[in-house]
Legacy VTK file of the C-alpha trace (Angstrom):
# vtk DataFile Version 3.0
C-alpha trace
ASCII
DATASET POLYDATA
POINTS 76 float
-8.777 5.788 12.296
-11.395 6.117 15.115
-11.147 3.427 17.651
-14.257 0.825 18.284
-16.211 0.624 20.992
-17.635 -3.247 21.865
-19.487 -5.265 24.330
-19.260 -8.873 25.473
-22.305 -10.859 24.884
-22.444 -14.509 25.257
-18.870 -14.011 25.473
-18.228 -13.054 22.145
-16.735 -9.429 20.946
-20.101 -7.536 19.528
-19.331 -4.308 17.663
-22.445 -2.324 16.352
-20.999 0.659 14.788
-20.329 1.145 10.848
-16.800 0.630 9.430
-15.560 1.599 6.235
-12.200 -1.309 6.933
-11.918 -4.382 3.676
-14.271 -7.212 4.359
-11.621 -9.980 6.056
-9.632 -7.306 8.269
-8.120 -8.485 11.162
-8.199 -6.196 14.201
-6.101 -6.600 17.196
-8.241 -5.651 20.771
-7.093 -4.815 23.902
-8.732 -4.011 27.320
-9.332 -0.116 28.150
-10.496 -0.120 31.866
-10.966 3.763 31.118
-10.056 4.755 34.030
-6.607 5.322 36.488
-6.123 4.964 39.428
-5.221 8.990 40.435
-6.515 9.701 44.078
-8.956 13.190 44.367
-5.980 14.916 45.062
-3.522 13.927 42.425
-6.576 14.113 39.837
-6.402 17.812 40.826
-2.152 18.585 41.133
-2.579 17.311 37.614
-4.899 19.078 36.251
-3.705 22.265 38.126
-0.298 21.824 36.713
-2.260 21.243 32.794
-4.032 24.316 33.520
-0.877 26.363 34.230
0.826 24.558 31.445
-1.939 26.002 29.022
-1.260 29.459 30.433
2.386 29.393 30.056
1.950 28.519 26.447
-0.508 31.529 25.830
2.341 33.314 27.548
4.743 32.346 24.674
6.974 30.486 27.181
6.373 27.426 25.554
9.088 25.012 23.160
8.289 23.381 19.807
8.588 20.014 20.055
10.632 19.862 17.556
13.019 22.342 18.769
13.467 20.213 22.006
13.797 16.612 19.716
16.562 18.705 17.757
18.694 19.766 21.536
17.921 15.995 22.285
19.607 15.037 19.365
22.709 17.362 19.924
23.212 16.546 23.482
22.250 19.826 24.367
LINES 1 77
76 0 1 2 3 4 5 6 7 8 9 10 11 12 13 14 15 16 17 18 19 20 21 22 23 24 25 26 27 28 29 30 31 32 33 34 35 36 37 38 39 40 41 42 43 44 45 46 47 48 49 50 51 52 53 54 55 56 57 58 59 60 61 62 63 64 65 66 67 68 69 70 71 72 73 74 75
């Protein structure tokens, strides 16, 4: 399920976007600041290190995640 997006007007929760949830559902909220707080720098280590990532794995030297969940589970 797609998350809401809401504003805070007369400091109630407004959300203007269609919903196909049962009339009477509760939703629990919380507080995205949508942001970090990653200096310049570390902003681009990490997205150096995603980039090189993404080449490895066209590379083939990547790992299932499953694969590495199963060693996990045998200690190994």
């Amino acid at each position: 399920m797609p998350g809401f997006r809401a504003r805070v007007q007369n400091g109630r929760l407004v959300i203007d976007e269609p919903t196909d949830l049962p009339e009477g559902t509760v939703l629990d909220l919380v507080v995205d600041d949508e942001g970090d707080d990653l200096t310049d720098e570390e902003r681009a280590a990490l997205h150096d290190a995603l980039r090189q990532s993404a080449e490895e794995l066209k590379a083939g030297k990547g790992h299932l995640a499953a694969d590495v969940l199963r060693g996990l589970d045998h200690g190994g």
